[in-house]
ChimeraX commands (.cxc) that place a marker at each C-alpha (Angstrom):
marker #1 position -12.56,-53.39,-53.61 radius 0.5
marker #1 position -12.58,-52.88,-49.66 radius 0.5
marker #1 position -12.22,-49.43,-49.33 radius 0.5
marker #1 position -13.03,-46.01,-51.06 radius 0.5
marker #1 position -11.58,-42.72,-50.72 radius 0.5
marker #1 position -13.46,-40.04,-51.86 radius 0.5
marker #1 position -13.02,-36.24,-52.25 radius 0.5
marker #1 position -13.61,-33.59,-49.34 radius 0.5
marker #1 position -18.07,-33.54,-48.67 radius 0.5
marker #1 position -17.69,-30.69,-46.92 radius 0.5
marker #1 position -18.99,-26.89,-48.66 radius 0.5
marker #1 position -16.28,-25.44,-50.49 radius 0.5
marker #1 position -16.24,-22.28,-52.64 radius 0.5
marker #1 position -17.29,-22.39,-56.26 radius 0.5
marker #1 position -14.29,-21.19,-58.68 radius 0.5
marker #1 position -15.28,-20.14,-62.17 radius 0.5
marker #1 position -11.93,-18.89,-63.21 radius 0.5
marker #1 position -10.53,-21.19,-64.59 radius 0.5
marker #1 position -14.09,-23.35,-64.58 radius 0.5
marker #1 position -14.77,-25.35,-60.78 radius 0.5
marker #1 position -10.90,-26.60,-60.92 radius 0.5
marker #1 position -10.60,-29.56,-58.69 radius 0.5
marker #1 position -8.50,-27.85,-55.82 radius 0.5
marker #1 position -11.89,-25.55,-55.37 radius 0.5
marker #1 position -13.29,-28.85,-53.02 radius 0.5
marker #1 position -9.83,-28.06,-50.78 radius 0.5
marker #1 position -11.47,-24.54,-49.64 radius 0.5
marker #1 position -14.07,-25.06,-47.66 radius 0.5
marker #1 position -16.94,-22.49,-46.56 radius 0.5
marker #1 position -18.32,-24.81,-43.98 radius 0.5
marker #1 position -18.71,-28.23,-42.70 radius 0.5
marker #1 position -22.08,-28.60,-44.16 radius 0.5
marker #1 position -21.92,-31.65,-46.33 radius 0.5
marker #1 position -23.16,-30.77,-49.53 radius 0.5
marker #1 position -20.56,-30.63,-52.50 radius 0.5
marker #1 position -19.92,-31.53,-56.02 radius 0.5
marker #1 position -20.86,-34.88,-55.30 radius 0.5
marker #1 position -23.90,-34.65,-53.68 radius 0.5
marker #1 position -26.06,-33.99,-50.55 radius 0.5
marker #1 position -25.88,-34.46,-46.93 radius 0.5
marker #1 position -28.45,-37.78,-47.57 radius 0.5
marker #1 position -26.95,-38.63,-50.70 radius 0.5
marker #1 position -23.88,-39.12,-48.98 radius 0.5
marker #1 position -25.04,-40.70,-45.91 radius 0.5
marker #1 position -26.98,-42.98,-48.62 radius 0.5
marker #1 position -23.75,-43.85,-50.41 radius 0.5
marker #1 position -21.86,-44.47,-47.53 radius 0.5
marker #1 position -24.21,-47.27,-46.23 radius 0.5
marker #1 position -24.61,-48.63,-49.17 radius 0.5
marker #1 position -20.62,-48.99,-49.30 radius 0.5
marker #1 position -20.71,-50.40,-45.67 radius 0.5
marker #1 position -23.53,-53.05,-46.30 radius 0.5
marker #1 position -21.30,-54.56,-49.17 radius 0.5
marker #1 position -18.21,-54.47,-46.74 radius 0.5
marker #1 position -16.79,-51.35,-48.87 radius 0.5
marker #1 position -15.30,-48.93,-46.27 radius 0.5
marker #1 position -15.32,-45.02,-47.00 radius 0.5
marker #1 position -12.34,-42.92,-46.58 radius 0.5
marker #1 position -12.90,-39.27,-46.22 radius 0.5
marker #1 position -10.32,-36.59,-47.95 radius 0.5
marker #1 position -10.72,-34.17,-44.65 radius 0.5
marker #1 position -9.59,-30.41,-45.24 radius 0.5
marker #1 position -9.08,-29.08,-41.63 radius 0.5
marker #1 position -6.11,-26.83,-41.73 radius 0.5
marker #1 position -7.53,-23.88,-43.85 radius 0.5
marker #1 position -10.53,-22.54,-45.07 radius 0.5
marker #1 position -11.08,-20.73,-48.71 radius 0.5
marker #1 position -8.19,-18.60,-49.60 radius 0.5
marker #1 position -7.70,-14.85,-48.71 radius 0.5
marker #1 position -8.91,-13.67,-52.41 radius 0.5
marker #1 position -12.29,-15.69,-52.15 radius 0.5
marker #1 position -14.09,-13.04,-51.93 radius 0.5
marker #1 position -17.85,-12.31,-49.97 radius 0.5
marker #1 position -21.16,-13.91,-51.00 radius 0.5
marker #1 position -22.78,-16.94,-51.63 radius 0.5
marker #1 position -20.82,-18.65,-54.40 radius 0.5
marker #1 position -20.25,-21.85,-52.22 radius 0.5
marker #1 position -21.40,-25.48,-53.14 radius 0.5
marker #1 position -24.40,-25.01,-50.79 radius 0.5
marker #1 position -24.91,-21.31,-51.20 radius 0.5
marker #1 position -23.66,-20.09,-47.65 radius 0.5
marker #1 position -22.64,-17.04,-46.78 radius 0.5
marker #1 position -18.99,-15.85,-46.26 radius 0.5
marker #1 position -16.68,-13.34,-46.44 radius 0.5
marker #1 position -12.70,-14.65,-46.99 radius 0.5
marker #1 position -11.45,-10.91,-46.46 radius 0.5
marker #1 position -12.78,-10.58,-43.01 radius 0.5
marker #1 position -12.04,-13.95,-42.22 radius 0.5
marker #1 position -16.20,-14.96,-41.47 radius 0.5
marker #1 position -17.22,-17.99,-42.29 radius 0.5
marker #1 position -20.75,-18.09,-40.29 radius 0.5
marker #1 position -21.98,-21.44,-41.11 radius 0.5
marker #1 position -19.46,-22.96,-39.01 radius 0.5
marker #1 position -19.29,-20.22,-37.16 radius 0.5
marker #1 position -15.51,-18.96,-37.33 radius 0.5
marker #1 position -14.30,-15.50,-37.19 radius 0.5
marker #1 position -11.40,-13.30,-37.49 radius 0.5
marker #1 position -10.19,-15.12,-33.96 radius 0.5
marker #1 position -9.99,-18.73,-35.54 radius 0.5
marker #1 position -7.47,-18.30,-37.91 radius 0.5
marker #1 position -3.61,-18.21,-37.25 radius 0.5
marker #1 position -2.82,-14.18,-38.86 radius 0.5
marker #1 position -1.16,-13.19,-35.59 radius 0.5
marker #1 position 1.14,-16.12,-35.58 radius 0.5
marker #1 position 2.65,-16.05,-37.95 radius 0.5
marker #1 position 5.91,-14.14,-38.66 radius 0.5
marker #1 position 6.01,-13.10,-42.15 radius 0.5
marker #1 position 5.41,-10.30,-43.96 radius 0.5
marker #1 position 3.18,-11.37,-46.49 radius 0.5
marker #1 position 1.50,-14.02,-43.76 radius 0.5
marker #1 position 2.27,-16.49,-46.73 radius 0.5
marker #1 position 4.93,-19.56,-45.98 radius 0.5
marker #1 position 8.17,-17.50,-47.83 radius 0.5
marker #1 position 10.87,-20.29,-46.72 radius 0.5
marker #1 position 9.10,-24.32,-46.35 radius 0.5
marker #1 position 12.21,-25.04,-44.29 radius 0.5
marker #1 position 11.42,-23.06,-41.44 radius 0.5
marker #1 position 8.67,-25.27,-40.03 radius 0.5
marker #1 position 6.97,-21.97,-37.88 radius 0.5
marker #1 position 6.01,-20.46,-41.44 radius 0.5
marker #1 position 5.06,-24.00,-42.70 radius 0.5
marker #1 position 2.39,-24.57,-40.11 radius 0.5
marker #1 position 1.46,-20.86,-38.69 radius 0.5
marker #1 position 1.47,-19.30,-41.72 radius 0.5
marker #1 position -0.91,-19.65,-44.91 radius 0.5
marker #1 position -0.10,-22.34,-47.70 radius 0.5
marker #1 position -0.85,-20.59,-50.87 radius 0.5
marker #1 position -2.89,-17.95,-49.35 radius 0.5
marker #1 position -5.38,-20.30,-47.93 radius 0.5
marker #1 position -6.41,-18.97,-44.41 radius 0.5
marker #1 position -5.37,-20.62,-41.62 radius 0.5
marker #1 position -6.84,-21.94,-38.77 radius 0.5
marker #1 position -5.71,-21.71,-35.30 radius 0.5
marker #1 position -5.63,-25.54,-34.50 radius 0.5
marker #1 position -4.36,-25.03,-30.77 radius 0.5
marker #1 position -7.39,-23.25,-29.93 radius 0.5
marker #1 position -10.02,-25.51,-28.18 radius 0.5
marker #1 position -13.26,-23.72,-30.13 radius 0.5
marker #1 position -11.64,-24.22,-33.15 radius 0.5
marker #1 position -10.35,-28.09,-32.42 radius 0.5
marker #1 position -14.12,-28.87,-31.17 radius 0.5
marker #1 position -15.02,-27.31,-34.51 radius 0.5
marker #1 position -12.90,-29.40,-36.48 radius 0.5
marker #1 position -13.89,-32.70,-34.31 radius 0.5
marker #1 position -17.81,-32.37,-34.38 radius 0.5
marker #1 position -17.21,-32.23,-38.34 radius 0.5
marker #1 position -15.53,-35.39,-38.46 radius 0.5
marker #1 position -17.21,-36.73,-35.67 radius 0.5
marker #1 position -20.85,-36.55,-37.65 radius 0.5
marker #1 position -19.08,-38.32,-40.76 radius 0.5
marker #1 position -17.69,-41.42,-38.09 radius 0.5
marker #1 position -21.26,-41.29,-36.63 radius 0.5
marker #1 position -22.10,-41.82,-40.83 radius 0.5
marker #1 position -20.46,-44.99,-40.92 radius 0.5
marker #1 position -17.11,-43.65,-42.41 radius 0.5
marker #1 position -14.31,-45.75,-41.12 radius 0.5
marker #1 position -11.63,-43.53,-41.93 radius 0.5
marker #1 position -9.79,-40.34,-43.18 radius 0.5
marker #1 position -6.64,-39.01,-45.27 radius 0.5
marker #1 position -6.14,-35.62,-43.36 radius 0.5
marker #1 position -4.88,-33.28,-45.91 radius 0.5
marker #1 position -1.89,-31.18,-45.49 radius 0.5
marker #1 position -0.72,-32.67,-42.08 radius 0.5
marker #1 position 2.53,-31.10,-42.41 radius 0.5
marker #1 position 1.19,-27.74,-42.10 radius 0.5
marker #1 position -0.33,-28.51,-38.39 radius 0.5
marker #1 position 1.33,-28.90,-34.86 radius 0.5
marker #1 position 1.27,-33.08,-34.04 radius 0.5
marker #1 position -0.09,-31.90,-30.84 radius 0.5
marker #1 position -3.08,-29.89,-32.36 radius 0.5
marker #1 position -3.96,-33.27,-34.61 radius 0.5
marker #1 position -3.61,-35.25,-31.79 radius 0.5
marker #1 position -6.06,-32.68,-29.55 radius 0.5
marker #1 position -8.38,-33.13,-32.63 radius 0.5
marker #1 position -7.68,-37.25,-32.75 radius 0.5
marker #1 position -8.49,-37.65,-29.18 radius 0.5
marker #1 position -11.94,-36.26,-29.82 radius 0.5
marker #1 position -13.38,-38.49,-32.45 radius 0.5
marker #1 position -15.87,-41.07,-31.52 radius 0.5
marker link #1:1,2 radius 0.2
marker link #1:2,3 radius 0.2
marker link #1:3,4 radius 0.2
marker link #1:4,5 radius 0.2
marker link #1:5,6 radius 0.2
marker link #1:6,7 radius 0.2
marker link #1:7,8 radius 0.2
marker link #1:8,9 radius 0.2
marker link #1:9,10 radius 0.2
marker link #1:10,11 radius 0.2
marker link #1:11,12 radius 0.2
marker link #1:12,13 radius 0.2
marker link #1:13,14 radius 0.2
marker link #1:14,15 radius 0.2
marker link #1:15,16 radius 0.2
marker link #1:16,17 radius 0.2
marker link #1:17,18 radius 0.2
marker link #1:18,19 radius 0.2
marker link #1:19,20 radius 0.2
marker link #1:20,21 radius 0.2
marker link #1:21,22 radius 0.2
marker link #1:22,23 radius 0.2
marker link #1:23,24 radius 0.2
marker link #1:24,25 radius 0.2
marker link #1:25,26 radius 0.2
marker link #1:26,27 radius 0.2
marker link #1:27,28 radius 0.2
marker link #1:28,29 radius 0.2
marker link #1:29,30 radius 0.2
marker link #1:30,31 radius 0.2
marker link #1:31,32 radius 0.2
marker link #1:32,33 radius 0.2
marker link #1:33,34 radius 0.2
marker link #1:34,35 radius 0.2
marker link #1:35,36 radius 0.2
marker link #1:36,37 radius 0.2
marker link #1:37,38 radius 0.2
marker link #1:38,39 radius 0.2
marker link #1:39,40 radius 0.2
marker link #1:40,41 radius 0.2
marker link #1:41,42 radius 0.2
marker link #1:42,43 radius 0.2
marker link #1:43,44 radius 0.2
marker link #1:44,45 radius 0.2
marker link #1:45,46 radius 0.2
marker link #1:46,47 radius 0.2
marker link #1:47,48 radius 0.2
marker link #1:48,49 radius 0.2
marker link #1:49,50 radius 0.2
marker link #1:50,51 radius 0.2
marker link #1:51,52 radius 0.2
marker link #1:52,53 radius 0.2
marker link #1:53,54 radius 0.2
marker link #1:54,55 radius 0.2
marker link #1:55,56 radius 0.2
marker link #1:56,57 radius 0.2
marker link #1:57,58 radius 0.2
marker link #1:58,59 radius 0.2
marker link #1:59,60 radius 0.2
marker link #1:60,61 radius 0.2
marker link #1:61,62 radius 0.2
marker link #1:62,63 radius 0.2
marker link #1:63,64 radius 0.2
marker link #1:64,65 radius 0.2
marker link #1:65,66 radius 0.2
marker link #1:66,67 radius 0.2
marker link #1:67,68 radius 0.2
marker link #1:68,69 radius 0.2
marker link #1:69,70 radius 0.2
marker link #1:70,71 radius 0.2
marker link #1:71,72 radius 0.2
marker link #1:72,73 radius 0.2
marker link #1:73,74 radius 0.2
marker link #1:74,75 radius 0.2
marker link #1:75,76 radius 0.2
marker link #1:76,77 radius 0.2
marker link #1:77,78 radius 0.2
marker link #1:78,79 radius 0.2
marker link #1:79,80 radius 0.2
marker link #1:80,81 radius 0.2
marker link #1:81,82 radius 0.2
marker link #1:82,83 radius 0.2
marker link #1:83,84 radius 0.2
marker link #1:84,85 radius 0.2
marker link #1:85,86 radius 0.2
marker link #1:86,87 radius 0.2
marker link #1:87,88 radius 0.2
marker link #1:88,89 radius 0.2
marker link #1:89,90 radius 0.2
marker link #1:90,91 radius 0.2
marker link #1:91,92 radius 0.2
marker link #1:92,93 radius 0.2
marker link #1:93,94 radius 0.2
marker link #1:94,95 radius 0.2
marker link #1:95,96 radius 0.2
marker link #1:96,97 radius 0.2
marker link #1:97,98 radius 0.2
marker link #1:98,99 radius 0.2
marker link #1:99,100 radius 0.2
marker link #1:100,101 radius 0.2
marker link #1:101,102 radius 0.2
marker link #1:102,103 radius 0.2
marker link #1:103,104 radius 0.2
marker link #1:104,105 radius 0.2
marker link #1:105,106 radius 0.2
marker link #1:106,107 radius 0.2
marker link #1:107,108 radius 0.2
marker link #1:108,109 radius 0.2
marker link #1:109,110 radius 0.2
marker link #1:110,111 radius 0.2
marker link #1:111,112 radius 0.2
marker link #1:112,113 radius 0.2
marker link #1:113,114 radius 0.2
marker link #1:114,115 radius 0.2
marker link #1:115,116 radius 0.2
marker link #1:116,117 radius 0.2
marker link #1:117,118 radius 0.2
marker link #1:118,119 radius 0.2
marker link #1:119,120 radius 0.2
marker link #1:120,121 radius 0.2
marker link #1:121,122 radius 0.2
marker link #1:122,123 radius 0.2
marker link #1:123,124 radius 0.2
marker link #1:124,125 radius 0.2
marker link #1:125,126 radius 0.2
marker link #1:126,127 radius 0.2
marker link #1:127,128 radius 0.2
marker link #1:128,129 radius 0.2
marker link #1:129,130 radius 0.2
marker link #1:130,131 radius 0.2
marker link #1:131,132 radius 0.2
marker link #1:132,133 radius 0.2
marker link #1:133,134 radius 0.2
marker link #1:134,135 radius 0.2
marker link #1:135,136 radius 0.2
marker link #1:136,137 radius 0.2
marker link #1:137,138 radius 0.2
marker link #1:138,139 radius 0.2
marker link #1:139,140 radius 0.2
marker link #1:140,141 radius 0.2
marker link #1:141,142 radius 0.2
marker link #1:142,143 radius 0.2
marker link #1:143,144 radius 0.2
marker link #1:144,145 radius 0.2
marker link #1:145,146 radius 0.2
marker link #1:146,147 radius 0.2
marker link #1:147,148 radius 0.2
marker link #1:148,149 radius 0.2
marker link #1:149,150 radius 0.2
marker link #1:150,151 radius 0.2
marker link #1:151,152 radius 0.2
marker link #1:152,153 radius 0.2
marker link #1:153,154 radius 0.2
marker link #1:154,155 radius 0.2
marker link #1:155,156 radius 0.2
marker link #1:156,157 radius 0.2
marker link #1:157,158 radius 0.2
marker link #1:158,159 radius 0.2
marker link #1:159,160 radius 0.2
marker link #1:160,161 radius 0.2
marker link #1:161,162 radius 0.2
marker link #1:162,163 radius 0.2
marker link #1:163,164 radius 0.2
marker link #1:164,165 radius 0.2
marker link #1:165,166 radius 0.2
marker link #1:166,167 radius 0.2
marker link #1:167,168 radius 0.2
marker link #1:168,169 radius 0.2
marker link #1:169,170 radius 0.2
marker link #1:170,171 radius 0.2
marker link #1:171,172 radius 0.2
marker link #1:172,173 radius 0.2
marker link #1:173,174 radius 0.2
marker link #1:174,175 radius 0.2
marker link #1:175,176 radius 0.2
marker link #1:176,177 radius 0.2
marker link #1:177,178 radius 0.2
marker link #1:178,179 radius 0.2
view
């Protein structure tokens, strides 16, 4: 084995119903990096442990969204940080109401309603997951410093999911920063 990919180490929200699904590690809370799997220095720990054997790490990175819409306020995240999904503030990163993409999109709902019309697909939320505003520099530094700190780690890679739902030119803004 020469490389690993493992599952999103970022905070995500805890789901009991149905019981801590595994989608629940695609809606993150913050870019703290403690999850089901471990620590901040468990992971770090892992990960060099990997490289000094010649295994590389490949990091599942969640960066279009946050939790969904219906996630509720409080502290039932995999590091206990606050939030509140209905008024779109996450403070641990920090984003607010202004990071996400509500006033771009088009539809009624706010959902995607037609996946051919690629405006909906990546302005609008997948599955009620809220989404952020990728074009916007705060949020793109946001989104780099995260995966910046897991390159600085000693990852040497990532599987960005749900590509299709961003702008090339926003992942590319967010590319170009990464040590």
């Amino acid at each position: 084995v020469t490389g690993v990919q493992i599952s999103p180490p970022n905070e995500h929200i805890l789901v009991n119903n149905p019981f801590r699904p595994w989608w629940q590690r695609y809606q993150p809370i913050s870019y703290n990096l403690c999850s089901r799997s471990g620590n901040e220095a468990e992971l770090k720990d892992m990960i060099t442990r990997c490289n000094n054997v010649g295994v590389n790490i490949y990091v599942d990175a969640v960066i279009n969204h946050m939790c969904g819409s219906g996630g509720g306020a409080g502290t039932h995240s995999s590091c206990g940080s606050w939030f509140d999904a209905g008024k779109e503030d996450f403070p641990s990163v920090p984003y607010s109401n202004l990071d996400f993409n509500d006033n771009k999109c088009k539809t009624g709902s706010g959902e995607i309603e037609n996946y051919g019309d690629i405006y909906q697909v990546r302005d609008c939320r997948l599955v009620g997951l809220l989404d952020l505003a990728l074009e916007k520099d705060y949020v793109r530094g946001k989104v780099a410093e995260y995966m910046n700190k897991l390159i600085n780690m000693g990852v040497a890679g990532f599987r960005v999911d749900a590509c299709k739902h961003m702008w090339p030119g926003d992942l590319s803004a967010v590319y170009g920063r990464l040590n």
